[in-house]
C-alpha positions in Angstrom: 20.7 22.5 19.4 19.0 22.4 16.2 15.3 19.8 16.7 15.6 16.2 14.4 12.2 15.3 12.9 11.8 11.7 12.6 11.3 10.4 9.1 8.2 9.4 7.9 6.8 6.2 8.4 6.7 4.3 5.2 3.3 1.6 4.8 3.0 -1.4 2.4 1.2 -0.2 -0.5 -1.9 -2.6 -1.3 -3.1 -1.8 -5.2 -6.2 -3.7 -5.6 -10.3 -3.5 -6.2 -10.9 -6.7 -4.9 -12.8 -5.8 -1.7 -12.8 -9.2 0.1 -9.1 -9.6 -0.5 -8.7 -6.0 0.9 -10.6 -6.8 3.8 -9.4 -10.0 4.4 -5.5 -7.7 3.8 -6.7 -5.0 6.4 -7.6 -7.5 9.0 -4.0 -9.1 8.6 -3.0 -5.6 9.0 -4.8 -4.8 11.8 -4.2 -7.9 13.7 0.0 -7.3 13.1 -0.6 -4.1 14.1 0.6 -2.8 11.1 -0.5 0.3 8.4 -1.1 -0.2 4.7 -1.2 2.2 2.3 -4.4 1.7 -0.5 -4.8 2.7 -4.1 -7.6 0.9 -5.9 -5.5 1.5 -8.8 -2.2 1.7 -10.7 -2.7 5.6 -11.1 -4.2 6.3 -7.5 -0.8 4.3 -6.4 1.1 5.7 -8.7 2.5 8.8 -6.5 3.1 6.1 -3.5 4.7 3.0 -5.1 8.4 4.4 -5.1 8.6 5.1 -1.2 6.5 2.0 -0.3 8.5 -0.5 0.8 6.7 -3.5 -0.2 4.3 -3.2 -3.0 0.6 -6.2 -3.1 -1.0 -5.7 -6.4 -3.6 -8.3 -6.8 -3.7 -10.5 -9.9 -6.5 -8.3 -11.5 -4.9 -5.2 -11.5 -1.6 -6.3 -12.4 -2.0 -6.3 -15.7 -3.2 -2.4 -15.4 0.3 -1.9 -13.6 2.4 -3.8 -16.6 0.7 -0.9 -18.8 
């Protein structure tokens, strides 16, 4: 009998600099018991942002991403 893997677990992706809202994001987080993925920018999230499954991009780096 051939062994399944279990897929990967997919994590919000948070794109942002802003380290009060990321804290404030990661206790959220925490609290929920929940994982986030972090890229303090577009190209560090780049390679994540298709499997993510929900995608926070704070209002100053947005216009980086619209590039």
């Amino acid at each position: 009998m051939a062994q399944q893997t279990a897929p990967a677990r997919r994590h919000p992706l948070v794109v942002t600099d802003d380290q009060d809202l990321l804290d404030d994001l990661l206790g959220i987080a925490a609290r929920s018991g929940a994982d986030l993925d972090v890229a303090p920018d577009p190209a560090a999230a780049r390679q994540r942002y298709p499997g993510a499954p929900l995608v926070l991009v704070d209002l100053g780096t947005a216009t980086a991403c619209a590039r």
